[in-house]
Backbone as CSV, one residue per row, in Angstrom:
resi,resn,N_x,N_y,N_z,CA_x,CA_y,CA_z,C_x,C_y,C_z
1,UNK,89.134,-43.875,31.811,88.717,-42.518,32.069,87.349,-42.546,32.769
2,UNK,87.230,-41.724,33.802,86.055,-41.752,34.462,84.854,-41.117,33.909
3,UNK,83.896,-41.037,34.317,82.819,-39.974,33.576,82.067,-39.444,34.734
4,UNK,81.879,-38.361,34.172,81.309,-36.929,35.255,80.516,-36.813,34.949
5,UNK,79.409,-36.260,35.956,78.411,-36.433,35.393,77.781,-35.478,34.191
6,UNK,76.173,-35.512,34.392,75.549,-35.037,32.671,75.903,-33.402,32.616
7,UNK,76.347,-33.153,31.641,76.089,-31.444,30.968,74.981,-30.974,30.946
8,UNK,74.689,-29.609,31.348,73.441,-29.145,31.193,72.740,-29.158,32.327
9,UNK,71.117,-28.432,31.771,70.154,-28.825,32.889,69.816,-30.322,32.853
10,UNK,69.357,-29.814,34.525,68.961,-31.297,34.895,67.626,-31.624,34.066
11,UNK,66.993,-32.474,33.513,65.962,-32.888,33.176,64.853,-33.001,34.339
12,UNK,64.172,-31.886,33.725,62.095,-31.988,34.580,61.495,-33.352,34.849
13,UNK,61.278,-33.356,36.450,60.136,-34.324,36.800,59.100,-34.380,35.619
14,UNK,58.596,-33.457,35.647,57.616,-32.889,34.721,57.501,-32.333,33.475
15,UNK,57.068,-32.708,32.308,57.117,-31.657,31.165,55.844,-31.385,30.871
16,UNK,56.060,-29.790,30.449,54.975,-29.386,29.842,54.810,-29.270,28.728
17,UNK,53.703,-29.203,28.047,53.459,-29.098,26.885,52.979,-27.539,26.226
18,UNK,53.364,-27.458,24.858,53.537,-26.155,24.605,52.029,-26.057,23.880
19,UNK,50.735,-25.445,24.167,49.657,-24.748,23.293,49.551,-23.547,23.363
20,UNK,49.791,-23.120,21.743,49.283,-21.595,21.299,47.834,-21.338,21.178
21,UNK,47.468,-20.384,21.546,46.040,-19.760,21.577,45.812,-18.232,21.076
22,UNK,44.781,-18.164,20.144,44.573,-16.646,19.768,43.629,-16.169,20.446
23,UNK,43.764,-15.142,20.908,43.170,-14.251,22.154,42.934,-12.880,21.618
24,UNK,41.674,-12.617,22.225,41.717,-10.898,21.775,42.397,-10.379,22.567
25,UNK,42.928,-8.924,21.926,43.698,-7.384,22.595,43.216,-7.320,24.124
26,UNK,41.843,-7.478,24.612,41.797,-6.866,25.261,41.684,-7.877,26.538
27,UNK,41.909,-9.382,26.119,41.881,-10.205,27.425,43.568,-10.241,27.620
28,UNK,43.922,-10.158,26.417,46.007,-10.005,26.791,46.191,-8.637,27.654
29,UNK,45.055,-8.008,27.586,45.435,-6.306,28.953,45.263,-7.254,30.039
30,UNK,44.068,-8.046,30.021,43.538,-8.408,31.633,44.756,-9.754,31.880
31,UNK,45.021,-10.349,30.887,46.267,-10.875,31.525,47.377,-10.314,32.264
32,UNK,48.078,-9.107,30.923,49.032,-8.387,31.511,48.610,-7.754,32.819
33,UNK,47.596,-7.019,33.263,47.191,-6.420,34.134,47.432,-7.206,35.960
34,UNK,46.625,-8.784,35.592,46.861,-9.807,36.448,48.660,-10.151,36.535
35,UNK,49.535,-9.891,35.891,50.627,-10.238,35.674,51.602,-9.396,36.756
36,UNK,50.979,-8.082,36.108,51.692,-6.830,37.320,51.161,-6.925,38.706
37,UNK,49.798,-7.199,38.806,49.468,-7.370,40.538,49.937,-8.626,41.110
38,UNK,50.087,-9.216,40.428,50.987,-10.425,41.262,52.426,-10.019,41.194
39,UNK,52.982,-9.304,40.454,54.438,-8.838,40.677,54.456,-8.099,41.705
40,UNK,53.650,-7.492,41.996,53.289,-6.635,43.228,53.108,-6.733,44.184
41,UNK,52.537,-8.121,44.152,51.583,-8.917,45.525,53.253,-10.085,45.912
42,UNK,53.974,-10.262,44.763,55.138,-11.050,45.156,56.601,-10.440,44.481
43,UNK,56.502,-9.241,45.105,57.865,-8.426,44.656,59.418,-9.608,44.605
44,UNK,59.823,-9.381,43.711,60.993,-9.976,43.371,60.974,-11.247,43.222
45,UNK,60.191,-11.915,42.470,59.719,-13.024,41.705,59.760,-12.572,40.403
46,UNK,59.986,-13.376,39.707,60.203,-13.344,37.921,58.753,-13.607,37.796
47,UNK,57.641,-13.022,37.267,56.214,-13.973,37.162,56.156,-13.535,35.452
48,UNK,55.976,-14.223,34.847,55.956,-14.282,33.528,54.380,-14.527,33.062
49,UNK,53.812,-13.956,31.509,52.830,-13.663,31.066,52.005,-15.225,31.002
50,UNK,53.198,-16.239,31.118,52.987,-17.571,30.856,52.246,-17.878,32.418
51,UNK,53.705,-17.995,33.402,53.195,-18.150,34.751,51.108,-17.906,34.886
52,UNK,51.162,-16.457,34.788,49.888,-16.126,35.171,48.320,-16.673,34.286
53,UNK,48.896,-17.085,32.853,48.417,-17.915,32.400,47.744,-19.133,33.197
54,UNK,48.931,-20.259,33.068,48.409,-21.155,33.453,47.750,-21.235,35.331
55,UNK,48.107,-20.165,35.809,47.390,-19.996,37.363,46.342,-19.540,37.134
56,UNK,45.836,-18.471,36.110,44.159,-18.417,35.611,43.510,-19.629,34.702
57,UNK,43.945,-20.527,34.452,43.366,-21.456,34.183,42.918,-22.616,35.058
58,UNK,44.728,-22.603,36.158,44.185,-23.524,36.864,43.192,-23.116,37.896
59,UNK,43.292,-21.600,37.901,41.673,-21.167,39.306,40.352,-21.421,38.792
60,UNK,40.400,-21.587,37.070,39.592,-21.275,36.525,38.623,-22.804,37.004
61,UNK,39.967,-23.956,36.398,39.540,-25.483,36.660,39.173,-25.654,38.188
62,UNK,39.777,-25.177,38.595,39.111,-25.572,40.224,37.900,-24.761,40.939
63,UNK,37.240,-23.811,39.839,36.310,-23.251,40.241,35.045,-24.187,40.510
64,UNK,34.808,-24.565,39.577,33.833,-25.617,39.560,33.549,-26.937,39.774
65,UNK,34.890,-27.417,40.466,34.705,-29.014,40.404,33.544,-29.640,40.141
66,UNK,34.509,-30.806,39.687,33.072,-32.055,38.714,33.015,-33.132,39.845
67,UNK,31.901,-33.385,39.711,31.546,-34.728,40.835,32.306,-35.565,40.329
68,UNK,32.575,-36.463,39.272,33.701,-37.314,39.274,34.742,-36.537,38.306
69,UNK,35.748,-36.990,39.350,37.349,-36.553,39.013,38.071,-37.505,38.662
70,UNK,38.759,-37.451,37.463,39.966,-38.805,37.434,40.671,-39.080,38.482
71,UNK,41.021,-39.841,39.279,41.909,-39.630,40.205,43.488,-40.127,39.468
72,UNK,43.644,-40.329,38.508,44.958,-40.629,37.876,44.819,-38.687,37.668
73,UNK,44.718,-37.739,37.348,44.228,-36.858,36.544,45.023,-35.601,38.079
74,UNK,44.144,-36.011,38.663,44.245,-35.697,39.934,45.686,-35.618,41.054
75,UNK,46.101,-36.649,40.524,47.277,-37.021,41.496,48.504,-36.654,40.703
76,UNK,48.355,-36.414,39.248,49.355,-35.644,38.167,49.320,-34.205,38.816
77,UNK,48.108,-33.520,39.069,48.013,-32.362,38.751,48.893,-32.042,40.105
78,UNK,48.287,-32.687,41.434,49.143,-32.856,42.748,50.450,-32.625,42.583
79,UNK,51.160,-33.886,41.761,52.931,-33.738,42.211,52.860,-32.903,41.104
80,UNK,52.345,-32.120,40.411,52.955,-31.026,39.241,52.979,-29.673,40.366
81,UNK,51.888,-29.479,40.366,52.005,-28.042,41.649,52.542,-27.869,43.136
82,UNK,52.863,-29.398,43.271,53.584,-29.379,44.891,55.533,-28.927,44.114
């Protein structure tokens, strides 16, 4: 008997990892808030509370770059967002 291939999704290049965080009321508005103008700014995209999450973090990290950067660190973060 032959075999076909795997059931399911395909398995992620990439996995992420799951951290919970407690946040006040009123930075979950300025999330949600950021959530809807990008639904706006990219009509008919799914953008989720998560999505906009981690894109304010990552603007947040690239605001300031550090004079030394991992470059292992670096080249993760690369093939994760390409």
């Amino acid at each position: 008997m032959e075999k076909t291939g795997k059931r399911g999704r395909p398995k992620k290049e990439n996995v992420m990892e799951t951290i919970a965080v407690r946040l006040p009321f009123e930075i979950i508005l300025e999330i949600d808030n950021y959530v809807n103008k990008l639904k706006k700014q990219f009509q008919g995209m799914n953008i989720t509370r998560a999505d906009a999450i981690r894109q304010l973090i990552n603007n947040g990290l690239n605001a300031n770059p550090k004079e030394s950067k991992n470059p292992d660190i670096e080249e993760e973060k690369r093939r994760f967002w390409d």
